[in-house]
C-alpha positions in Angstrom: 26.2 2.6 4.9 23.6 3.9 7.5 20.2 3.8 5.5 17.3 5.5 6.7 13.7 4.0 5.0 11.2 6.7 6.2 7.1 5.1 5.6 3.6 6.4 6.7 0.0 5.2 6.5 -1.9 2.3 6.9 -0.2 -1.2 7.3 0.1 -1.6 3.8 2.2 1.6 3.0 4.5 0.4 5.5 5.4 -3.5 6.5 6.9 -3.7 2.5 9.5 -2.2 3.5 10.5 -4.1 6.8 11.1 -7.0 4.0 13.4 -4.6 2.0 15.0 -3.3 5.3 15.9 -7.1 6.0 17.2 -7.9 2.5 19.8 -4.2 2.9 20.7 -5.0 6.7 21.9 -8.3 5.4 23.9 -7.0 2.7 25.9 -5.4 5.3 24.0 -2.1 5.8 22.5 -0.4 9.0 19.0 0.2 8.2 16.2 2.4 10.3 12.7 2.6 9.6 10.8 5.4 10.6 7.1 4.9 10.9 4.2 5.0 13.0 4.2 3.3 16.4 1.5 0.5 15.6 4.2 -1.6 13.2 7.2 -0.9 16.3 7.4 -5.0 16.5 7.1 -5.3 12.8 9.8 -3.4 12.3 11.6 -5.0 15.3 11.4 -8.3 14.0 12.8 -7.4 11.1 16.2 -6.7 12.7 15.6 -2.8 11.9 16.3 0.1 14.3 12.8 1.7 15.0 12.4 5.5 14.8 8.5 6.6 15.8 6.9 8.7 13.5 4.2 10.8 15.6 1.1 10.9 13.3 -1.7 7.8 14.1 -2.5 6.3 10.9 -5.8 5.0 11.8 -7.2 8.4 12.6 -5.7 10.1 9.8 -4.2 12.8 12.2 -2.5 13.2 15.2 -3.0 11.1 18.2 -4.7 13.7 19.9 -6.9 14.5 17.5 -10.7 13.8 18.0 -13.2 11.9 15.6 -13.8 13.9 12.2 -17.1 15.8 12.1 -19.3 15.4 8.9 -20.3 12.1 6.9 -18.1 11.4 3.7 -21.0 9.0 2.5 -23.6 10.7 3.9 -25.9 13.4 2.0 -24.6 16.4 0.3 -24.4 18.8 3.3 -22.7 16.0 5.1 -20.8 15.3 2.2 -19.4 18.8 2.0 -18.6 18.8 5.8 -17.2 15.5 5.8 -14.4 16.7 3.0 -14.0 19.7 4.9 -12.8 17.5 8.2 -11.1 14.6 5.9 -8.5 17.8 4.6 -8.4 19.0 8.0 -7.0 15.9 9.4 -5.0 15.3 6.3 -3.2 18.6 6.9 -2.6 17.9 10.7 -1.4 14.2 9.9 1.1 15.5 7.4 2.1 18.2 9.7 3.0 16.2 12.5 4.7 13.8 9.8 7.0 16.4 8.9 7.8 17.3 12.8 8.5 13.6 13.4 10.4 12.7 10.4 12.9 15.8 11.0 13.0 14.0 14.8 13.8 10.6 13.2 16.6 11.9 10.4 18.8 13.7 12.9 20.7 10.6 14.1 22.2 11.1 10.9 22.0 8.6 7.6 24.1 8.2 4.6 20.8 7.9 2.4 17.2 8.4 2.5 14.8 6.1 1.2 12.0 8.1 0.8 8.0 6.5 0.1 5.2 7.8 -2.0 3.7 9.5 1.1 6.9 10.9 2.9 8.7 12.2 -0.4 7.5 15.5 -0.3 8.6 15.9 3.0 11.9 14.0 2.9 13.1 16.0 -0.1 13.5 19.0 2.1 15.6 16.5 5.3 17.7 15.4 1.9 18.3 19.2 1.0 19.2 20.7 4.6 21.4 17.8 5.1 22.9 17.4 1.9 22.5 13.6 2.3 21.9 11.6 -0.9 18.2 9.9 -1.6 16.2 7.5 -3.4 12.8 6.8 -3.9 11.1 3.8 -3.0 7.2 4.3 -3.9 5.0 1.7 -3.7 2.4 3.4 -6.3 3.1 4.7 -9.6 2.8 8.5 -9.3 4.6 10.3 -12.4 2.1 10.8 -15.2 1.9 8.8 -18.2 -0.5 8.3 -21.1 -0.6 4.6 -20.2 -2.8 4.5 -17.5 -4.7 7.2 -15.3 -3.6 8.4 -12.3 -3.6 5.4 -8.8 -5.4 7.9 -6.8 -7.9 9.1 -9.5 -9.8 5.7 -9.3 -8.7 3.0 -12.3 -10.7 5.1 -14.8 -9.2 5.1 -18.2 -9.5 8.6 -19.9 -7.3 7.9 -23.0 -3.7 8.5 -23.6 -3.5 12.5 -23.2 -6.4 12.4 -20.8 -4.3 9.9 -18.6 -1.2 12.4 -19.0 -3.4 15.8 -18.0 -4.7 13.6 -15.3 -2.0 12.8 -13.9 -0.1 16.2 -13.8 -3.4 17.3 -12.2 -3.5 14.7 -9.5 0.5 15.9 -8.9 -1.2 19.7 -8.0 -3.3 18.4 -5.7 -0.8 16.6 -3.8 1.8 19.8 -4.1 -1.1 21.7 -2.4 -1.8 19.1 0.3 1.3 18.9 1.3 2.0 23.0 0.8 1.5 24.2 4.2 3.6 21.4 6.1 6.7 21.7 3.3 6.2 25.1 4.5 6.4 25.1 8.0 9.3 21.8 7.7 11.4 24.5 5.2 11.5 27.0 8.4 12.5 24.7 10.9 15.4 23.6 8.8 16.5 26.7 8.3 15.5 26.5 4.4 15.0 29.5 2.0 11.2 29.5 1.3 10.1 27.8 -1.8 6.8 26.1 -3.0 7.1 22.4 -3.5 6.2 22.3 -6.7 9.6 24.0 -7.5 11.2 21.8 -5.1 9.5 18.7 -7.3 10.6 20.8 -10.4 14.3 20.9 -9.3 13.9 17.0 -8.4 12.6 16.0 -12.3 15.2 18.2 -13.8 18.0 16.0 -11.9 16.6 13.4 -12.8 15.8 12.0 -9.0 15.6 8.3 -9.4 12.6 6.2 -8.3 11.9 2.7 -7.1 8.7 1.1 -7.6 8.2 -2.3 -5.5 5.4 -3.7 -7.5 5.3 -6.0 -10.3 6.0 -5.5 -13.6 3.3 -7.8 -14.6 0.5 -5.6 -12.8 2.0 -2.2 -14.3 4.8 -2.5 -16.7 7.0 0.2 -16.7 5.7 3.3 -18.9 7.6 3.7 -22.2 7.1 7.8 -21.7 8.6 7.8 -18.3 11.7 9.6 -18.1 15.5 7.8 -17.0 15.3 6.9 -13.5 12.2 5.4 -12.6 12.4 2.1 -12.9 9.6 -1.2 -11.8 11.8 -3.5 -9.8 9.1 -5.9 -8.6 7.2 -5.9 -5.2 9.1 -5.8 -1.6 7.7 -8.4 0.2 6.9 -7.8 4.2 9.9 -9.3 6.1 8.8 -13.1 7.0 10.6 -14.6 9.7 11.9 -18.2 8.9 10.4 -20.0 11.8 6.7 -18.0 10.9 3.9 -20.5 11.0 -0.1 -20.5 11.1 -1.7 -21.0 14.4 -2.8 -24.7 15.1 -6.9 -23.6 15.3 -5.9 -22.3 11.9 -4.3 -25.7 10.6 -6.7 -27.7 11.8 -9.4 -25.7 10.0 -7.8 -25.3 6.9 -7.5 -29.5 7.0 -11.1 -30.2 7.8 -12.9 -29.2 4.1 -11.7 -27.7 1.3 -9.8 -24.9 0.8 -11.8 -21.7 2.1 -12.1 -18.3 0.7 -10.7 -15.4 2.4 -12.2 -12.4 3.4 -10.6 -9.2 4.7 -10.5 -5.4 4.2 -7.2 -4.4 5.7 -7.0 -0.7 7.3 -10.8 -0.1 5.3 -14.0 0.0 6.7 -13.3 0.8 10.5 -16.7 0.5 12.4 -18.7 -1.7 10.0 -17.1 -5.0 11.0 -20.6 -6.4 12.4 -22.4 -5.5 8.8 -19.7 -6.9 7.1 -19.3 -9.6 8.9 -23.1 -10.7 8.7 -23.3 -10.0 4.6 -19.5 -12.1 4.1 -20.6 -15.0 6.4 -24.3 -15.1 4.2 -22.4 -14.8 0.9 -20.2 -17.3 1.7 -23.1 -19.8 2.1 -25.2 -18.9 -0.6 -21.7 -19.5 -2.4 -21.3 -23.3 -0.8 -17.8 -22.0 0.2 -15.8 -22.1 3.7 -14.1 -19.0 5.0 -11.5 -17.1 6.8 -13.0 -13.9 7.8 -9.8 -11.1 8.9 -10.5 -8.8 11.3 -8.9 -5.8 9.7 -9.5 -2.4 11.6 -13.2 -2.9 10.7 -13.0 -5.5 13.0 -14.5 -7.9 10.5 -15.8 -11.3 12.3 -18.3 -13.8 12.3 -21.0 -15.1 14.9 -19.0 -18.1 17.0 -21.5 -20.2 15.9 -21.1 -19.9 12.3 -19.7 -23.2 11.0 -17.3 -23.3 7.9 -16.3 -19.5 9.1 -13.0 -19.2 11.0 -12.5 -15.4 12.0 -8.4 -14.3 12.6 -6.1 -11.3 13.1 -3.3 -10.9 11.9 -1.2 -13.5 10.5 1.3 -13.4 7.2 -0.4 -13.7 3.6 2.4 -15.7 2.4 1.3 -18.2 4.6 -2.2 -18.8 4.3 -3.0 -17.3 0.7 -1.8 -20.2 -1.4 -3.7 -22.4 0.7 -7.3 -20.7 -0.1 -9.3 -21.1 -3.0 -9.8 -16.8 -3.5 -9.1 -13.8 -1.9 -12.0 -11.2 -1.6 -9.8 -8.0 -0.7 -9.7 -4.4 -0.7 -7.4 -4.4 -3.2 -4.4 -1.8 -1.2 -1.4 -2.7 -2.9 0.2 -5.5 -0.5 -3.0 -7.5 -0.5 -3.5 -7.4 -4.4 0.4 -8.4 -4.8 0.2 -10.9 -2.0 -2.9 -12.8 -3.5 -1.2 -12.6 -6.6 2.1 -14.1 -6.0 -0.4 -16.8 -3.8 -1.8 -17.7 -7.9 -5.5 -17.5 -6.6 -8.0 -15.5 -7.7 -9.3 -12.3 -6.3 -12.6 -10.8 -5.9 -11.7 -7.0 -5.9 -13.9 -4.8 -3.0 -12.1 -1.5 -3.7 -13.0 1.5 -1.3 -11.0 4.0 -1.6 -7.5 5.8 -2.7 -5.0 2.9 -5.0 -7.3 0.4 -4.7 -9.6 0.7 -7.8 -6.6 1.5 -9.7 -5.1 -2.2 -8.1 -8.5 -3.7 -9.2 -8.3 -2.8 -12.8 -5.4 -3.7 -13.3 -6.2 -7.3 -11.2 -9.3 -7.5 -13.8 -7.2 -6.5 -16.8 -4.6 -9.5 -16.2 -7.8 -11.9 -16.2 -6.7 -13.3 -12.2 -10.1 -11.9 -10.4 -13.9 -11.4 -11.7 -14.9 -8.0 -12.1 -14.8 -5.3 -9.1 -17.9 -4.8 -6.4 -17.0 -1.4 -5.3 -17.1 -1.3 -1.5 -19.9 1.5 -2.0 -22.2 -0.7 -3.5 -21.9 -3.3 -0.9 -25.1 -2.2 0.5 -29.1 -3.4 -0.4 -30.9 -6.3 -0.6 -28.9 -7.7 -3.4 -25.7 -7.3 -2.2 -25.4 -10.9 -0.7 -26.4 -12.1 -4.4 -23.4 -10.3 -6.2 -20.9 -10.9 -3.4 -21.9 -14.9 -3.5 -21.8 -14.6 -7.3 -18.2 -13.3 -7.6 -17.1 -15.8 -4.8 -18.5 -18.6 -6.9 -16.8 -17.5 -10.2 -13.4 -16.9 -8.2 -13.5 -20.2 -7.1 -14.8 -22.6 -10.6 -13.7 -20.3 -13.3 -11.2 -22.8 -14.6 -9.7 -19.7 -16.9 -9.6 -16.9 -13.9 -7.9 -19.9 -11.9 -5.1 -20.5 -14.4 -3.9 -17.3 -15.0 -4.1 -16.4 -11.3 -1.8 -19.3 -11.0 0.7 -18.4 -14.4 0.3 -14.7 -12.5 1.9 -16.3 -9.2 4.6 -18.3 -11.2 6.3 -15.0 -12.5 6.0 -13.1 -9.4 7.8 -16.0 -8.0 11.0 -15.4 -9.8 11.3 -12.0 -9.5 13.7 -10.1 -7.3 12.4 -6.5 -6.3 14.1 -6.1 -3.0 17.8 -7.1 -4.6 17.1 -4.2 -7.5 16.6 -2.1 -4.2 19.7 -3.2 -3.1 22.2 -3.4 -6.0 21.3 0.7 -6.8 22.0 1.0 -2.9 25.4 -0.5 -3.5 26.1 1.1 -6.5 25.8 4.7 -3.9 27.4 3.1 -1.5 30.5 2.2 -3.3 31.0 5.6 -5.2 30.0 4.9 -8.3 27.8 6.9 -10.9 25.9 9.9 -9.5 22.2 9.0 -8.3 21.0 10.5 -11.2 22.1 7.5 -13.2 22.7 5.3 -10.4 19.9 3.2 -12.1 21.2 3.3 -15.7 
């Protein structure tokens, strides 16, 4: 079966699915991944075919397009200009996403694995094509009265709050994504029709959905309707003969185990500040560290002993080999530091990742979250040294990080993936049930 896996967004929202590529194309399957061109070798290395997605994640907009005007953090005039630009460049990123991902679908494919942030988009390839699909999100997105909304920051509002919430945060996505569905509709030669009636037509069948994170983070809603199933998390594809660099060997083995410090796609521009407050934290905490240069560019002074800054290298390498994780909490770092069994110190900034850092809190494996937002002031040092030092000796955060990493150990997400893929491919029941 040719498979096409279509991602977009920062690192996170995509290298999951190079592991889930690897696990179909070995089951037999030809398997694309359409993305941006900044994970081309991840994908590569894989063994998948690359198809280039135009948009430039790190801008939030096309490659052409210039810095944002306005200050998101900045005071309310600049607040109000900086939302302005921040929709701007959302509406031009997903533009161009829908441009290239009609450019990457017409080789042809015998199904469409769709993500959480090319869904809306890819419903409309699925219907000018006619070719089958399944979702594969990596956040939860249907309402329930379990828990609020990812996006809508980890807040609990109660059990119909969480529900009206949630069919709210759909709207605003259905009106994000309005203009491009729009403009993808008329060059596929589509009847016009809103997406939330394109959505409408897709919870009626019953579309099925894929969710690649644990069970024991989010446990499947008991309100959410047949097909959407929690298979476990889709690990990043990890090549066998993958090892840690020898400067980073010989500094795990000279002290115990460090903590490690990193921000993923977050905090572009502040690497310097962060980079002086983690490296002062760190010592009022007694601790070593691994400071990851993220696109903040995150690093410490060369002189700084104890501190070893890196780039990029694989978590499943080097995070059961630390004594915490102090992370951003996007869902690939909050999974990986949890399969690890070490405890996090949640720094959420934005989007999924307060909604990760509740739930990380809520399962007793990390202290309580320092929003990235408060990371500022003369006590900021204090509270970031505080968390590291109760990450590291809390005997009772320590064990249930490490129960946490047993279970996530046994579980299979990418061969659920793969068995509902087989049970298309070998014409069984229809893909509204192909999960049942």
């Amino acid at each position: 079966m040719r498979i096409l896996i279509t991602a977009a967004g920062s690192r996170g929202d995509v290298v999951p699915y190079t592991g889930l590529g690897a696990r179909l194309r070995a089951a037999g399957h030809e398997v694309a991944l359409a993305t941006h061109e900044a994970y081309a070798v991840a994908v590569r290395a894989a063994g998948l075919e690359f198809r280039p997605l135009p948009a430039d994640p790190r801008t939030g907009g096309p490659r052409t397009a210039g810095p944002a005007s306005g200050d998101a953090t900045g005071p309310a005039s600049g607040v109000a200009s900086g939302r302005r630009a921040l929709m701007a460049r959302a509406a031009a990123f997903l533009a161009e996403l829908g441009d290239g991902l009609a450019d990457a679908a017409a080789p042809g494919a015998d199904l469409l694995l769709l993500s959480t942030t090319t869904a809306p988009l890819g419903w409309q390839l699925a219907e000018a094509t006619g070719t089958p699909s399944l979702g594969v999100y990596l956040q939860p997105t249907h309402p329930t009265e379990d828990f609020p909304p990812a996006m809508g920051g980890g807040r609990p509002l109660g059990r119909w709050g969480n529900r009206l919430a949630g069919t709210a945060a759909l709207k605003i996505v259905d009106r994000l994504y309005a203009a491009p569905v729009r403009a993808l509709r008329t060059r596929l030669g589509l009847p016009p029709a809103p997406l939330s009636a394109v959505r409408a037509r897709r919870e009626a069948a019953r579309w099925p959905v894929l969710h690649g994170f644990s069970p024991l983070l989010v446990p499947r809603p008991a309100d959410w309707r047949p097909g959407l199933e929690v298979t476990g998390t889709w690990w990043p594809y990890a090549a066998p003969n993958d090892r840690l660099s020898p400067t980073l060997e010989d500094f795990l083995a000279a002290g115990p185990p460090p903590v490690f410090i990193g921000f993923g796609s977050m905090a572009a521009g502040e690497g310097e500040r962060l980079g002086e407050l983690a490296v002062r934290a760190l010592r009022r905490a007694g601790a070593r560290g691994i400071l990851q240069a993220g696109w903040a560019g995150l690093a410490a002074d060369d002189a700084a002993d104890g501190i070893l800054s890196v780039g990029d290298l694989p978590h499943a390498l080097l995070f059961p080999r630390v004594a915490a994780v102090v992370h951003h909490c996007g869902a690939g770092t909050t999974a990986a530091a949890l399969r690890a069994g070490v405890p996090t110190v949640p720094v959420p900034v934005t989007a999924d990742q307060p909604f990760w850092s509740t739930r990380l809190t809520a399962l007793g494996t990390a202290t309580a979250p320092i929003p990235f937002k408060t990371l500022t002031g003369t006590d900021a040092v204090d509270r970031l040294a505080a968390a590291i030092s109760t990450a590291v000796h809390d005997t009772g955060i320590r064990e249930r990080a490490r129960e946490a990493g047993a279970r996530l150990a046994v579980e299979d997400g990418a061969g659920e993936v793969l068995r509902a893929v087989e049970r298309i491919a070998d014409g069984g029941p229809a893909l509204s049930a192909a999960l049942g």
